[in-house]
C-alpha positions in Angstrom: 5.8 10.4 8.6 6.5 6.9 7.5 6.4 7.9 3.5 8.6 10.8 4.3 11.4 8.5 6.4 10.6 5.6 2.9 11.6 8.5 0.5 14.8 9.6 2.7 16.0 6.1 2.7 15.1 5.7 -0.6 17.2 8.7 -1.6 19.8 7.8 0.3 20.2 4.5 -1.1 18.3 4.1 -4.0 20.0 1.3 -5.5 19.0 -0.8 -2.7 16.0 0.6 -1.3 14.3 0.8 -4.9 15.4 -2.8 -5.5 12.3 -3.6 -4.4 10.3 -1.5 -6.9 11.8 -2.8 -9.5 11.8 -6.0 -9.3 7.7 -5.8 -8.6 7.3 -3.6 -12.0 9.1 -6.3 -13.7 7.8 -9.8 -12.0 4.3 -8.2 -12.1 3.9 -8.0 -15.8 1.7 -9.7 -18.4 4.0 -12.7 -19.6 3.5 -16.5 -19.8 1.8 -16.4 -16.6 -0.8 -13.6 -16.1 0.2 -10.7 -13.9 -2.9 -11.3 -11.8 -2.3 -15.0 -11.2 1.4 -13.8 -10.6 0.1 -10.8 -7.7 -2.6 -13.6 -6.4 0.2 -15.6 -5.7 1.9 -12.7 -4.0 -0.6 -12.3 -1.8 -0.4 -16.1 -0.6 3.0 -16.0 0.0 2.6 -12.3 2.1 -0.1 -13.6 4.1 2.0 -17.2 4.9 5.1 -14.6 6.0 2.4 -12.7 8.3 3.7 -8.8 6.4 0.8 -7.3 7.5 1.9 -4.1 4.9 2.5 -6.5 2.1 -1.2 -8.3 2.2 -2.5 -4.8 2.1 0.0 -3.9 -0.8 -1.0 -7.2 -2.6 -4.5 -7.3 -1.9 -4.6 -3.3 -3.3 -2.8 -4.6 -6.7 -5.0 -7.7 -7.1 -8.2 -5.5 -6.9 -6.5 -3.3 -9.0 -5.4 -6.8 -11.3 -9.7 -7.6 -11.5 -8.9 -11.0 -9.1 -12.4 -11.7 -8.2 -13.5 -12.3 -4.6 -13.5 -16.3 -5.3 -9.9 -16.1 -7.0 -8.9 -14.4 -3.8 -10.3 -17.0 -2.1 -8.6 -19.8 -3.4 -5.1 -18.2 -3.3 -5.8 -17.2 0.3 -7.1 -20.7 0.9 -3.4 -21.7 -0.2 -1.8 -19.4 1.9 -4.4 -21.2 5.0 -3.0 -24.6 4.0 0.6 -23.7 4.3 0.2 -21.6 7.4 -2.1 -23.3 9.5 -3.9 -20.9 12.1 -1.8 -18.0 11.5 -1.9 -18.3 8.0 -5.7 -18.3 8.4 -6.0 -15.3 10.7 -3.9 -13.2 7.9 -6.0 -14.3 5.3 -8.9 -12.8 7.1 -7.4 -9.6 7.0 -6.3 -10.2 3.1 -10.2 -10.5 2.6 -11.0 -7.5 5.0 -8.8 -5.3 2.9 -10.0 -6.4 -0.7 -13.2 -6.3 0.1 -13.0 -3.0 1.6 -11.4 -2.1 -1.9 -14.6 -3.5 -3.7 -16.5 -1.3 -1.5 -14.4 1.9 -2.0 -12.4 2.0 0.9 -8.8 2.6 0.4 -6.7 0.7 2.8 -4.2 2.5 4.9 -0.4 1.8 2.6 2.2 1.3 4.8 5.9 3.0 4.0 7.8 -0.6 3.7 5.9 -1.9 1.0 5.2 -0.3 -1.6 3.2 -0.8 -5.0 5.2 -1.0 -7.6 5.2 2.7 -9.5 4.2 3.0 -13.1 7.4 3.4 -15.6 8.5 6.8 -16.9 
């Protein structure tokens, strides 16, 4: 229900709505700084602002980016320095969802934030 209500508001305003999207295809790319670096950092800053749909958006797109468990680690061990005891209960549940990627689980994607979608 939530992807069909995300694809009504995106075409209702898809200038706005898909802002989003595209600003992830083109921040995410390969450039001076590595796109994974650029999605680890992502996911520090998601788990510091608590988006529970984000870290699973970000942790999804670092597996995806071949971050390794310990690269996670660090970045999430930012993200625990900067937000203190929330910050470390969100990183748990960064780690919970990329390791559950390694393993083969896909994570539930919520509506709100989405991956960014591969160019036509």
């Amino acid at each position: 229900m939530a992807e069909d209500l995300y694809a009504r508001l995106r075409k209702l305003s898809p200038k706005v709505t898909g802002g989003l999207v595209r600003m992830r295809q083109e921040t995410f790319k390969d450039a001076a700084v590595p796109a994974k670096y650029k999605v680890l950092a992502a996911l520090a800053v998601v788990v510091s602002h608590r988006c529970e749909p984000c870290i699973r958006a970000y942790a999804k797109m670092a597996h995806q980016a071949g971050a390794s468990l310990e690269e996670v680690v660090e970045f999430l061990n930012v993200a625990i320095t900067e937000g203190g005891c929330p910050g470390e209960q969100w990183a748990i549940e960064a780690l919970e969802v990329f390791e559950g990627l390694g393993r083969g689980q896909e994570g539930k994607e919520e509506a709100c934030c989405k991956l960014p979608e591969e160019p036509r």
